[in-house]
C-alpha positions as CSV (number, residue, x, y, z in Angstrom):
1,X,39.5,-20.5,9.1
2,X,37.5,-19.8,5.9
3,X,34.7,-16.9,6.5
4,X,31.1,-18.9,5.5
5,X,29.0,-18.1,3.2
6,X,27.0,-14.8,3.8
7,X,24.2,-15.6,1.3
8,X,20.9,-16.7,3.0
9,X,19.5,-18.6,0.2
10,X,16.2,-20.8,1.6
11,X,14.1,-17.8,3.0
12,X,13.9,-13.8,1.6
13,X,16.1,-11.8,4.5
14,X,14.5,-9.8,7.4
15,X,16.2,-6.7,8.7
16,X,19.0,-8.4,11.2
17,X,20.4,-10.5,8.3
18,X,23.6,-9.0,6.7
19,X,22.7,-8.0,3.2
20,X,25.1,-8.3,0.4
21,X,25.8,-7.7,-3.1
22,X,23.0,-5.2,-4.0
23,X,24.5,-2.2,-2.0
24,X,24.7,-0.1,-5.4
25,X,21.4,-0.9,-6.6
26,X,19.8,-0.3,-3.2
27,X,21.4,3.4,-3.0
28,X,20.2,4.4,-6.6
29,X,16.9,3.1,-6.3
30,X,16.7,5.1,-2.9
31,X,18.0,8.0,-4.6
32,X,15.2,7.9,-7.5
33,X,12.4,7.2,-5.5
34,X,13.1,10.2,-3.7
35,X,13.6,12.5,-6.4
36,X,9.7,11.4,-7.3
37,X,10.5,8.6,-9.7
38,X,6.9,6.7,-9.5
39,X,7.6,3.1,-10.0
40,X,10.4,0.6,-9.9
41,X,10.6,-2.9,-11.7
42,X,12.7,-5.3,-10.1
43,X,12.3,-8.4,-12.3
44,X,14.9,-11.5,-12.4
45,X,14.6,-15.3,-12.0
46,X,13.8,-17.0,-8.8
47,X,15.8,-17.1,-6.0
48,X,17.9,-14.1,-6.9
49,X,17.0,-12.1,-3.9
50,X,13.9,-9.8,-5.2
51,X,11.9,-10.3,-2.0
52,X,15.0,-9.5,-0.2
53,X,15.9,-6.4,-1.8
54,X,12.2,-5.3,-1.7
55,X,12.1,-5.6,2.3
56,X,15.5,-4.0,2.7
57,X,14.5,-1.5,0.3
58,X,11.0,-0.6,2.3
59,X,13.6,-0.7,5.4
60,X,16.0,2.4,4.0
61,X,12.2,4.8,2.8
62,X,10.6,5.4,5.9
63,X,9.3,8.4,5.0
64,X,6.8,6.6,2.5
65,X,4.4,3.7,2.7
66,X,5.6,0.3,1.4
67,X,2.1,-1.7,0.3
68,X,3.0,-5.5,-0.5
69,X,1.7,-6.0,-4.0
C-alpha cells in the first residue's frame, strides 16, 4: 500500500497536522529571530503554505508574542 499524500492543501495547518517540507526554513528562521533579527518576509504565491509556516512558526517562539498582521 502506497503512503497518501501528506500535504494538506484546502485549509492552512493547525498544530496536530504533520508539517512537511519547510523543516530547514523553520529552524533558520527560529535561529535568527532569536539572535534579534527584527523582521522576516515570507512572500510566495498562493497556496504555497505561508499561513502554515507562520502558525507553526509562532508554535516553535514561545518566548515572544506572535500578533497576526
Amino acid at each position: 500500500m502506497l503512503p497518501g499524500n501528506p500535504y494538506i492543501v484546502d485549509r492552512p495547518l493547525t498544530e496536530g497536522d504533520l508539517f512537511v517540507g519547510r523543516q530547514r526554513l523553520l529552524v533558520r528562521a527560529v535561529q535568527e529571530l532569536r539572535r534579534g533579527q527584527q523582521a522576516t518576509l515570507v512572500y510566495g504565491p498562493s497556496r504555497m503554505g505561508k499561513t502554515s509556516f507562520l502558525h507553526r512558526l509562532a508554535t516553535e517562539l514561545t518566548e515572544f508574542v506572535v500578533v497576526n498582521v
